[in-house]
N, C-alpha and C positions, 0 to 999 in steps of 0.2 A: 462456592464461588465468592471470591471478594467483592468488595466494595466497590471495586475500581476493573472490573472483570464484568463483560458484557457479553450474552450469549448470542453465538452467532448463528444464525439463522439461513441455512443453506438452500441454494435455489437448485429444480431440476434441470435449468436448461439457462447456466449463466451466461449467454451470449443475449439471449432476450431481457436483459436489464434495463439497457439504453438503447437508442436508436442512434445512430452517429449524425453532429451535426449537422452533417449536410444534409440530411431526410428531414430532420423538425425541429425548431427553435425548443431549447431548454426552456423548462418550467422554473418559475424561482427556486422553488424548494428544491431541485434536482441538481439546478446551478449554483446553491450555495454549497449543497453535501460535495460535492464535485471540486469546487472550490478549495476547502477546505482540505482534500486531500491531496489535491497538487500543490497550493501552500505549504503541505508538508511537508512533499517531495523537493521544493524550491532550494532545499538547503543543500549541499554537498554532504555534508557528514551524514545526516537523515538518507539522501539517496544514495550512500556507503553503505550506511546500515540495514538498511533495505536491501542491497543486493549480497552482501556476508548475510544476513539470516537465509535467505534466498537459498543460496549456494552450499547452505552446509547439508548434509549425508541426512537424510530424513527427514529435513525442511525445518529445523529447526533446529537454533542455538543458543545456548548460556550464556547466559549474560557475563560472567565471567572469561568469555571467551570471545567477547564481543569488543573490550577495553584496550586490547595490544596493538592493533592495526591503526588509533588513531592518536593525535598528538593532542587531542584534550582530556582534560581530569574525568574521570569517573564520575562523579555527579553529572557532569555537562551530557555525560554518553545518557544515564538513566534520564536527564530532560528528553532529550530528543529522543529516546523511546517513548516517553510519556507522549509526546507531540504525536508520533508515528500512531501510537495505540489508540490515543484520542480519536484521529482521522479514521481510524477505521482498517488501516491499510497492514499489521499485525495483531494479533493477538497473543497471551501472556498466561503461563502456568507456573506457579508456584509448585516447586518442589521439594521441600525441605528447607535449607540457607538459599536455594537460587532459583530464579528465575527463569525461565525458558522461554524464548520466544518464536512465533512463527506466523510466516505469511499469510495474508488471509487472499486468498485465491479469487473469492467471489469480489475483492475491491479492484483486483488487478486485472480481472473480467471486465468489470464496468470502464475502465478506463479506459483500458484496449479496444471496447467496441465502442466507445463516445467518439475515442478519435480514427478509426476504420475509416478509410476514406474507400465509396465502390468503386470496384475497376474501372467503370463507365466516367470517373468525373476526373480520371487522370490526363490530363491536354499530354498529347501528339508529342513527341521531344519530348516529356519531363520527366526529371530521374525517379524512377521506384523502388 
């Protein structure tokens, strides 16, 4: 593992990560990690990139195959991987000259049930 590669740590039941705001005020430390990875997600190109790793054929794609779909230089693509990898929200395997990257499943858990809103708090009339 490199330097810059961080093991992840799988849960057996990643719905129980968070509780969605409307049941309990965040903790600091939950609302900065949290923070931190929709900050990532904020950008367009970051949540381009995020949805091309997403969508490729066994959940994960080269980096080299990552650089045609957008109108910035190569460098700018491997920052905003770095930003994405940083948050949490991919992880990275080196394979020889390339890089591979792929979704980390249990961050896009935690986000999905932060913002679950229950059936019970949707007011009468409001679109779902």
């Amino acid at each position: 593992m490199s330097k810059s590669e961080l093991p992840v740590i799988e849960q057996d039941d990643q719905t129980d990560c968070c509780s969605p705001m409307v049941r309990e005020p965040l903790g600091e430390e939950a609302a900065a990690d949290l923070a931190r990875m929709f900050k990532a997600l904020s950008d367009p190109v970051r949540l381009r990139l995020l949805s091309l790793i997403a969508s490729y054929e066994g959940g994960e794609a080269c980096v080299c195959d990552l650089t045609g779909p957008f109108d910035v230089s190569q460098p700018t693509i491997s920052h905003h991987l770095k930003v994405l990898r940083e948050a949490g929200l991919v992880g990275s395997e080196r394979r020889g000259t390339w890089v591979y990257y792929r979704v980390v499943p249990a961050a896009l858990a935690r986000l999905s049930s932060l913002l679950q809103a229950p059936s019970d708090s949707v007011p009468a009339g409001a679109a779902t």
